[in-house]
Each structure stands twice: as structure tokens, then as C-alpha cells.
C-alpha positions in Angstrom: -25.7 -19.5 -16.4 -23.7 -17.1 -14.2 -20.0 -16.3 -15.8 -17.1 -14.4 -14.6 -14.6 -13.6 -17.4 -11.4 -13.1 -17.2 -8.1 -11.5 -19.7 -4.9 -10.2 -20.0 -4.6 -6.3 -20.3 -3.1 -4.9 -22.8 -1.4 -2.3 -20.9 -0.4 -1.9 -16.8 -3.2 0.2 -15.3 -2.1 3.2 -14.0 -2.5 5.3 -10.8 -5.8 7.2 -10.7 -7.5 4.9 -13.9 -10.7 3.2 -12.6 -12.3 0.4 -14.4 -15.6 0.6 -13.6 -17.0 -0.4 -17.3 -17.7 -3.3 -18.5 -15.6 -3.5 -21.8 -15.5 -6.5 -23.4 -14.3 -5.2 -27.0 -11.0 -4.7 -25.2 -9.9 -7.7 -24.0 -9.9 -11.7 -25.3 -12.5 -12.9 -22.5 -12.8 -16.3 -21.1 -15.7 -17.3 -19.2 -15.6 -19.5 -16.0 -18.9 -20.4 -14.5 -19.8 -19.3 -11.2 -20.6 -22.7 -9.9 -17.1 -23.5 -10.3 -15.8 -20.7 -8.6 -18.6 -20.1 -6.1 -17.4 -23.4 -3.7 -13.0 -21.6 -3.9 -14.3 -17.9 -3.8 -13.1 -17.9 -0.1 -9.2 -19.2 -1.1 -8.9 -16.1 -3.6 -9.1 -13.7 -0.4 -5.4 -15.2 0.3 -4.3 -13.4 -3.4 -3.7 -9.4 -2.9 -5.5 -7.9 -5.9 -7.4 -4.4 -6.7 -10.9 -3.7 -6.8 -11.5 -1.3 -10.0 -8.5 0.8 -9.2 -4.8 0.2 -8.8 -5.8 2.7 -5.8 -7.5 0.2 -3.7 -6.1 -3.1 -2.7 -8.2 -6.0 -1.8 -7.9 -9.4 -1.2 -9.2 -11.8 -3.8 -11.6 -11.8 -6.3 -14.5 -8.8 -6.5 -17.6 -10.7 -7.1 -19.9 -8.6 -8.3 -17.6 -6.0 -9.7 -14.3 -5.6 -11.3 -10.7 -7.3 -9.5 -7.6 -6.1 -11.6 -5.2 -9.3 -10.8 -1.4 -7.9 -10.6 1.2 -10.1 -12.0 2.8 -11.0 -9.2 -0.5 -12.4 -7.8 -1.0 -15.0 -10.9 1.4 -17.5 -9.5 -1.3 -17.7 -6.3 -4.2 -17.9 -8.3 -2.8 -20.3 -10.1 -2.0 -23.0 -7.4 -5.6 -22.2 -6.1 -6.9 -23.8 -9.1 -4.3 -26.1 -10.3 -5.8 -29.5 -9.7 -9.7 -28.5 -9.7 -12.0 -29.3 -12.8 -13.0 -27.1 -14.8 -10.4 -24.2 -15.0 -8.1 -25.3 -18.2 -8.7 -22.4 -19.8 -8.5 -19.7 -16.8 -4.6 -22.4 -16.1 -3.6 -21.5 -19.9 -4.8 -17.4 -19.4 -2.7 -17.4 -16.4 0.3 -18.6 -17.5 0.5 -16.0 -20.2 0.1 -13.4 -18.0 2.6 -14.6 -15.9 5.1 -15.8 -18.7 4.6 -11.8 -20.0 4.4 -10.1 -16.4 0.8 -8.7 -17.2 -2.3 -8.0 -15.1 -5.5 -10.3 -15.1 -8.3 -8.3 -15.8 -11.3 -10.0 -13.9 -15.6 -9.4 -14.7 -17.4 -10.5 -11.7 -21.2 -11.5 -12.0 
């Protein structure tokens, strides 16, 4: 099955740092299977986010790459998923980054 994972970063990314590796000795991942996400992928595009780069904005979530999720974007993600089955563990990930101001880290397919 098809996963996108998902953590808190450590540390704020910084101006000119691209994430373009797949790393998952870094971070605490959780996995949320695509066919959960696949039938909201559209309501993400409403959360401003960055695609592998603080440098480029984008809305929602990169699918097949890397989104970095800024703190002040949880609180959307959050009400996009509050109330669907299936994301009690992305709900609890989110909440700690937004009860600790920190970015979402975010592994598309």
C-alpha cells in the first residue's frame, strides 16, 4: 500500500536548504495511506505550504515529492481532517507541532 509520512522537524528550515532527500533517520514518521488522502488531496491546496524549499511556496500538499508544512498552516490542515476516519495519528502529530510552533515535514508517494 501507498503511504505518505509525515513529522515534526527538529529544527525551522532555513532560506536556501532544500529537502530533496528522503531521510527517514531524521524524523519520527507516521504513515497515512494514500487512499485516505487521495479522495481530500484537492482541500489541502487551500493550506499555503513549501514544496522542498522554504524558497518556493505552494499550496497544499506535494504528492509525489516533499511539502514542508509551516506552523502557521497546521491549524488548516488540521480542520481538513478533523472529523474524517482514519487520521488519529496525523490529528495527534499536528497538534504537537502546533502546541510547539514547528514545521510538518511531509513524504509524498
Amino acid at each position: 500500500m501507498a503511504a505518505h509520512q509525515f513529522a515534526i522537524m527538529n529544527k525551522t528550515p532555513k532560506e536556501g536548504e532544500i529537502y530533496d532527500d528522503y531521510e527517514p533517520e531524521k524524523y519520527d514518521l507516521i504513515a497515512v495511506d494514500d487512499d485516505l488522502i487521495q479522495p481530500i488531496l484537492s482541500e489541502f491546496n487551500t493550506v499555503n505550504c513549501f514544496s522542498h524549499t522554504v524558497d518556493f511556496p505552494c499550496n497544499g500538499l506535494v504528492y509525489a515529492g516533499i511539502t514542508l508544512i509551516p506552523p502557521d498552516s497546521v491549524c488548516g490542515m488540521i480542520n481538513i481532517i478533523d472529523g474524517a476516519g482514519g487520521f488519529g495519528d496525523l490529528k495527534s502529530l499536528l497538534m504537537k507541532a502546533k502546541d510547539e510552533n514547528k514545521f510538518i515535514i511531509h513524504y509524498g508517494l
